[in-house]
PABA-800328 format. One record per residue (C-alpha): residue number from 0; residue in three letters; chain; x, y, z. Coordinates in steps of 0.001 Angstrom, whole numbers. Layout:
REM PABA-800328
node resi=NUM; resn=ala; chain=A; xx=X; yy=Y; zz=Z
...
This chain:
REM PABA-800328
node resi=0; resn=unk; chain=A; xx=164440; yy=312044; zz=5834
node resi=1; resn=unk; chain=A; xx=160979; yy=312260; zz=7175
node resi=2; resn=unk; chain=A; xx=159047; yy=310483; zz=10002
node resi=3; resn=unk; chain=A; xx=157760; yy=307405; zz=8114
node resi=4; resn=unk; chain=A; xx=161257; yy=306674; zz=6692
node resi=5; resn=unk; chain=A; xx=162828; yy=307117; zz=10205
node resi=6; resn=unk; chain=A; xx=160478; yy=304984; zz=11263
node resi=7; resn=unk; chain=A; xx=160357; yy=302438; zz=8803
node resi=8; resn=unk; chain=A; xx=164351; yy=302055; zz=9302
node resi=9; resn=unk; chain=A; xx=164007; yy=301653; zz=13060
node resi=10; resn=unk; chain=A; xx=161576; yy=299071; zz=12303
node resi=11; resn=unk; chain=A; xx=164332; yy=296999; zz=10151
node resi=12; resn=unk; chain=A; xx=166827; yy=298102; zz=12688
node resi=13; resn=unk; chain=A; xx=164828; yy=295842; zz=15484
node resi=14; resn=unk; chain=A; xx=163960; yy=293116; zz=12614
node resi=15; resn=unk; chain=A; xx=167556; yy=292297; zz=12609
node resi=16; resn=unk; chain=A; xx=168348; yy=292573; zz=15741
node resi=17; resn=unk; chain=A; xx=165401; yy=290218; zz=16481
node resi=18; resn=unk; chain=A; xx=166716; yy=287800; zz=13695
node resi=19; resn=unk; chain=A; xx=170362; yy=287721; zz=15741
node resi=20; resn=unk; chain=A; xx=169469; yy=287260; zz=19176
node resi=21; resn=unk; chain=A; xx=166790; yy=284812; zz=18133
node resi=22; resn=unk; chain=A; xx=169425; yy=282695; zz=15806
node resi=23; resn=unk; chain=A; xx=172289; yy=283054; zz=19496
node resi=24; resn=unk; chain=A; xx=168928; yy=281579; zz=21129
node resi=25; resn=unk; chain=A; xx=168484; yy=278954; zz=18901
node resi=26; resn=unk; chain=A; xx=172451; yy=278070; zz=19065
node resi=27; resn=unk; chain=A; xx=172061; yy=277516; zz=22767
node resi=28; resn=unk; chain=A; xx=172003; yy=274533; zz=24801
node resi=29; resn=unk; chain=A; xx=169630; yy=274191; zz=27212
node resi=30; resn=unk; chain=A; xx=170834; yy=271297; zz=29883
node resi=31; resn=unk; chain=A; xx=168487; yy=270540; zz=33629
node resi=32; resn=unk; chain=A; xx=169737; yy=267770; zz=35833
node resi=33; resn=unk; chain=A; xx=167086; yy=266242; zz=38078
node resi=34; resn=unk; chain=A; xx=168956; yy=265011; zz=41188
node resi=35; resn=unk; chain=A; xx=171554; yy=262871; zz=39176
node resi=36; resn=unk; chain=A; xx=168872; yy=260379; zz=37911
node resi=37; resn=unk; chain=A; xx=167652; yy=262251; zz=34630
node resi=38; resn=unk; chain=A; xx=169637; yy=264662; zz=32761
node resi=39; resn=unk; chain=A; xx=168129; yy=266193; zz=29516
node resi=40; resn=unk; chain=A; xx=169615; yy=268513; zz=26607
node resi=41; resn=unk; chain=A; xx=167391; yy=270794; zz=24525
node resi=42; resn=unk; chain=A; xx=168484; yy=273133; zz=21324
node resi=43; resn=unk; chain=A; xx=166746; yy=276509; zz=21696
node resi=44; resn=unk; chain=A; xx=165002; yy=275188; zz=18782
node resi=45; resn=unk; chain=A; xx=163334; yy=273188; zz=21237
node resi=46; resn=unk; chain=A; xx=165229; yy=269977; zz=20221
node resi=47; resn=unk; chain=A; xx=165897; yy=267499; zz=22162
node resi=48; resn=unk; chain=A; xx=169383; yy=266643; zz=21982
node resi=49; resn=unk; chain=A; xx=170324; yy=264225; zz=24614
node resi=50; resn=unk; chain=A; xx=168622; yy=262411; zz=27316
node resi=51; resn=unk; chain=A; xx=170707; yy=260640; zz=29913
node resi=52; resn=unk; chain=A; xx=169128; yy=258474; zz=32532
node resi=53; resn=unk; chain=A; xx=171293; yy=257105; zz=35347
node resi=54; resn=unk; chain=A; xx=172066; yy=253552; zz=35692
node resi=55; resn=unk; chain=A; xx=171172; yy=252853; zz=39419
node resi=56; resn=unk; chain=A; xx=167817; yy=254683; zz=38573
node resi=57; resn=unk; chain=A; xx=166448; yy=252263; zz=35977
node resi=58; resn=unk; chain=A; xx=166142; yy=249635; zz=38619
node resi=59; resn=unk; chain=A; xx=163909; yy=252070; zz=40269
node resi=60; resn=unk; chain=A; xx=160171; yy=252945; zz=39882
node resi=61; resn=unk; chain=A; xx=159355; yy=253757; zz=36110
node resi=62; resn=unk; chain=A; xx=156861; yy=255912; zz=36771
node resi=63; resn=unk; chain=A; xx=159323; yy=257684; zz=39070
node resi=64; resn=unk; chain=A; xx=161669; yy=258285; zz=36122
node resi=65; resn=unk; chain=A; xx=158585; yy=259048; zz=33774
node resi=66; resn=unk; chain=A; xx=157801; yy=261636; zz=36250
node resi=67; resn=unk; chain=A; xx=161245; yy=263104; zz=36650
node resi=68; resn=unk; chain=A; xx=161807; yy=262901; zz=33045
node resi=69; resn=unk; chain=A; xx=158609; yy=265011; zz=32163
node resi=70; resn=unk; chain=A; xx=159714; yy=267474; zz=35299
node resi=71; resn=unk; chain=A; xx=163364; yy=268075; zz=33704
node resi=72; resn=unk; chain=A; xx=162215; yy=268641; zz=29819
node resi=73; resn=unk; chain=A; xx=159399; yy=271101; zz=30932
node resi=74; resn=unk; chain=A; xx=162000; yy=272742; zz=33168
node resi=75; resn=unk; chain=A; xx=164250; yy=273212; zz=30384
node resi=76; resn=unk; chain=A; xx=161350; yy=274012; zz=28052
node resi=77; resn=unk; chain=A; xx=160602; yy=276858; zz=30438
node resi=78; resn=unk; chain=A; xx=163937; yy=278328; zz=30238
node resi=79; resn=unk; chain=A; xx=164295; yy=278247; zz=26446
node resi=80; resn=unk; chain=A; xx=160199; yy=280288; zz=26781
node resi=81; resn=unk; chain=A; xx=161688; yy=282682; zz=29603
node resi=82; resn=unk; chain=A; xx=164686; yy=283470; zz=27699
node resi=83; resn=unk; chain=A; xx=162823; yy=284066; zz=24746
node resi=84; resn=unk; chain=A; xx=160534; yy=286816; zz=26058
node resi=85; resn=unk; chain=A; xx=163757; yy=288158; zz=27640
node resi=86; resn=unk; chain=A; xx=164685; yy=288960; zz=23816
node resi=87; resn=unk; chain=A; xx=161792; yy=290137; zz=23010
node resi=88; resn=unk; chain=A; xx=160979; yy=292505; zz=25868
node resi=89; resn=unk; chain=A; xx=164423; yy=293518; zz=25519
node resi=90; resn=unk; chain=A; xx=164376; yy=294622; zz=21514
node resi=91; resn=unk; chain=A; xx=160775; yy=296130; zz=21895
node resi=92; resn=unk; chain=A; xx=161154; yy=298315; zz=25045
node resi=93; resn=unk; chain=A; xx=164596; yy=299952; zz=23682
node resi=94; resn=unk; chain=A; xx=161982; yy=301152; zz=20564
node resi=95; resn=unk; chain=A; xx=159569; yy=302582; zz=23213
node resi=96; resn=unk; chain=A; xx=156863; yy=299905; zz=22197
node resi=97; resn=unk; chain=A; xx=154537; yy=299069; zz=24851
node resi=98; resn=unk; chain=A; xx=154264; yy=295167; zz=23797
């Protein structure tokens, strides 16, 4: 087998290991809790799945919940982006790729 074959099948070799970890990813729930008042659930599709909003809070300030809403989706957002690159880093620096 020469180089460019070897190389070609290492390339395939990370394309589907790329493919599973990204479809586990995408399986995952992502869930942040914001001091009891605003709970949200996102896919690792980046889904929203559920958003749960205490009673006792809605008689509080709506742009407090607004607030603490937009704080616990970007929060989970964040962790669905940060596990992502995890995957990535981790499939392209077992291949010796610099990227």
């Amino acid at each position: 087998m020469n180089q460019m074959q070897k190389m070609l099948m290492e390339a395939q070799r990370m394309q589907n290991k790329m493919n599973k970890l990204h479809a586990e990813l995408e399986a995952k729930e992502f869930t942040v809790d914001k001091n009891g008042l605003v709970k949200v659930t996102l896919s690792g599709k980046r889904e929203v799945l559920k958003i749960e909003i205490d009673s006792d809070a809605l008689s509080d300030d709506k742009e407090m919940i607004e607030d603490t809403l937009c704080l616990a989706l970007n929060e989970a957002l964040g962790a669905i982006a940060k596990e992502e690159e995890a995957i990535n880093e981790q499939v392209t620096s077992k291949a010796g790729f610099p990227f």
